[in-house]
C-alpha positions as CSV (number, residue, x, y, z in Angstrom):
1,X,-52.3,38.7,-10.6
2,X,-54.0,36.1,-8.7
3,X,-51.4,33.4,-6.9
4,X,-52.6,30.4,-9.4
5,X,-51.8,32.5,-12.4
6,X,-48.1,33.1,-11.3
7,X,-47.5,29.2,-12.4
8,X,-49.3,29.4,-15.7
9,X,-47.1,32.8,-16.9
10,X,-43.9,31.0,-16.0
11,X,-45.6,27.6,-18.3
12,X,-46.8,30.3,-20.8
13,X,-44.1,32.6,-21.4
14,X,-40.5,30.2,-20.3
15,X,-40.1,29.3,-23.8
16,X,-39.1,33.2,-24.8
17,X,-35.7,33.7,-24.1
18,X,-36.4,37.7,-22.9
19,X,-38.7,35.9,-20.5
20,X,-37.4,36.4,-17.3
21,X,-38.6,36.5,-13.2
22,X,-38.3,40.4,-13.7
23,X,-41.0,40.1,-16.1
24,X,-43.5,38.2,-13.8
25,X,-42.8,40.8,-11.5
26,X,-43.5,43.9,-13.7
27,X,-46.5,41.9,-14.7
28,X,-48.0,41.1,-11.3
29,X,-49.8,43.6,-8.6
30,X,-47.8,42.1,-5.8
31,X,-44.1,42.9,-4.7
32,X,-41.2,40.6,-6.2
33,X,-40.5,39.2,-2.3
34,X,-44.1,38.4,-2.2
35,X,-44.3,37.1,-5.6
36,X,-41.1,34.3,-4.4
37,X,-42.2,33.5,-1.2
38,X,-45.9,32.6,-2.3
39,X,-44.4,30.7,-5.2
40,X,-41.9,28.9,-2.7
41,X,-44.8,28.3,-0.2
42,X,-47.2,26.7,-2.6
43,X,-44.4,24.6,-5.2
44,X,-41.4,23.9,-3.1
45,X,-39.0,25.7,-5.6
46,X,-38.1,29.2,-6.5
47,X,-40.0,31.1,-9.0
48,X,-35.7,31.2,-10.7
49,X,-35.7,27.6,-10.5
50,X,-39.0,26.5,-11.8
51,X,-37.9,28.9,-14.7
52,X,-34.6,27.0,-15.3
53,X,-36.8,23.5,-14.8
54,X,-39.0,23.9,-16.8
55,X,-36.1,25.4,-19.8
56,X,-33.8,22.4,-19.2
57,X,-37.1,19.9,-19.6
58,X,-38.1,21.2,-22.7
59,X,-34.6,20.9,-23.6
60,X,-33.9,17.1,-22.4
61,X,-37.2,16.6,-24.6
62,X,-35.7,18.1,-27.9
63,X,-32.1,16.5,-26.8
64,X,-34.0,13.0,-27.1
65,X,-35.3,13.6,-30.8
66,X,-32.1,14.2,-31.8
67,X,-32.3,18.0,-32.8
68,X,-29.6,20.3,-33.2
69,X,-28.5,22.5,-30.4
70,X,-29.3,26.0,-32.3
71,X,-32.7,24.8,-32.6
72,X,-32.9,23.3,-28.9
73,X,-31.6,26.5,-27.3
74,X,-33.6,28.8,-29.0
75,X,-37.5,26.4,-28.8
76,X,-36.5,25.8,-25.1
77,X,-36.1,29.6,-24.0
78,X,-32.3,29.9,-23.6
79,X,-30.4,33.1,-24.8
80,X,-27.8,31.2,-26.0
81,X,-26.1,27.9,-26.0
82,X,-23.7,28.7,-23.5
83,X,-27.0,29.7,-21.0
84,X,-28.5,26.1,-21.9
85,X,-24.9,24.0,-21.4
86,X,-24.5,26.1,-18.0
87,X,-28.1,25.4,-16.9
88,X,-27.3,21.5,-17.8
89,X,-24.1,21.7,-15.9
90,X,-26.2,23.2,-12.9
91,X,-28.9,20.8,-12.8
92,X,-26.6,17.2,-14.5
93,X,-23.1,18.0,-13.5
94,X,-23.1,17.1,-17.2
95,X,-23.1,19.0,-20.9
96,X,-26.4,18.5,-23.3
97,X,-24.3,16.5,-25.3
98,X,-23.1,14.0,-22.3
99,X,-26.9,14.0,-21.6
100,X,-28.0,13.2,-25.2
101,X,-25.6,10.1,-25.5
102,X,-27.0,8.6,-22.3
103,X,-30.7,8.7,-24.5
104,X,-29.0,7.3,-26.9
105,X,-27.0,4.6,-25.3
106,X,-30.2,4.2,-23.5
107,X,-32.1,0.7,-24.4
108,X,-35.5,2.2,-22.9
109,X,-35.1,5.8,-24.6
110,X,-38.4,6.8,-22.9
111,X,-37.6,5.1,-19.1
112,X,-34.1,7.0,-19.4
113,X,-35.7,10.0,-20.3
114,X,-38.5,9.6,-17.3
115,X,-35.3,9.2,-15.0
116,X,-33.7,12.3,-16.3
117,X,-36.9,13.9,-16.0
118,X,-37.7,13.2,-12.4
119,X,-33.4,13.6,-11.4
120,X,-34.1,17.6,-13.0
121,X,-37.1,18.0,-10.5
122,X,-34.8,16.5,-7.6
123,X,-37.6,14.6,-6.7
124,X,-40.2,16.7,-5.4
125,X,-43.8,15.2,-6.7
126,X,-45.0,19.4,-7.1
127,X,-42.7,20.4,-9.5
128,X,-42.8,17.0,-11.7
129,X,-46.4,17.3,-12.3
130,X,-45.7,20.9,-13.2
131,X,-43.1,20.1,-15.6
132,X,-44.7,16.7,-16.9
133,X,-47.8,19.3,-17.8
134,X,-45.9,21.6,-19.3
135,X,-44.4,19.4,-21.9
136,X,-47.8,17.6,-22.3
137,X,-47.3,19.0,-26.0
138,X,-43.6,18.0,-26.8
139,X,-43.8,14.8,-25.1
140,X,-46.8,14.2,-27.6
141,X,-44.7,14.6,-30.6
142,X,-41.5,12.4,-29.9
């Protein structure tokens, strides 16, 4: 698997919760070392943490149009709800819930969800593009 198509798996394939970085690996021609430090090299994350980026985005997304945890969990690629709140807790230092009612305290919905957005991506221009892309479609429907 070409380099530029490692990207486009992860976008394709994060939303199923079997999907894993094992699986890019069994899927590519390239070993699992290389597969990471390319990935690394060219985005400025891991391969494991674009994964868990891209998961917790689609999340914060759902979070913000007020749908239920079993849904968001399961639509955003998580196993289970205890794999989304621990993802949430990696990435806010706060539960889904905590990061719902700041949308919902919010009086910008949208600028608070932008700022969550860009906090989850730690800033790095790369992997905000990435995951704005990504959720071209979600964002579209709130």
């Amino acid at each position: 698997m070409p380099r530029k198509h490692i990207l486009h798996y992860i976008q394709k394939n994060y939303r199923n919760p079997v999907f894993n970085i094992n699986s890019l690996h069994n899927s590519t021609h390239e070993s699992a070392s290389y597969n990471r430090f390319v990935f690394k090299e060219e985005h400025g994350c891991s391969l494991h943490d674009m994964l868990e980026i891209l998961r917790v985005a689609d999340a914060l997304v759902r979070l913000s149009e007020n749908k239920g945890i079993e849904s968001i969990y399961k639509n955003a690629g998580f196993a289970t709800p205890k794999t989304l709140r621990d993802a949430f807790r990696r990435r806010f230092g706060c539960s889904p819930s905590e990061c719902r009612a700041l949308l919902v305290k919010a009086t910008d919905k949208e600028l608070q969800l932008k700022h969550l957005l860009r906090k989850l991506c730690a800033d790095n221009d790369k992997v905000h593009s990435i995951v704005l892309k990504s959720l071209e479609n979600v964002l579209q429907a709130t």
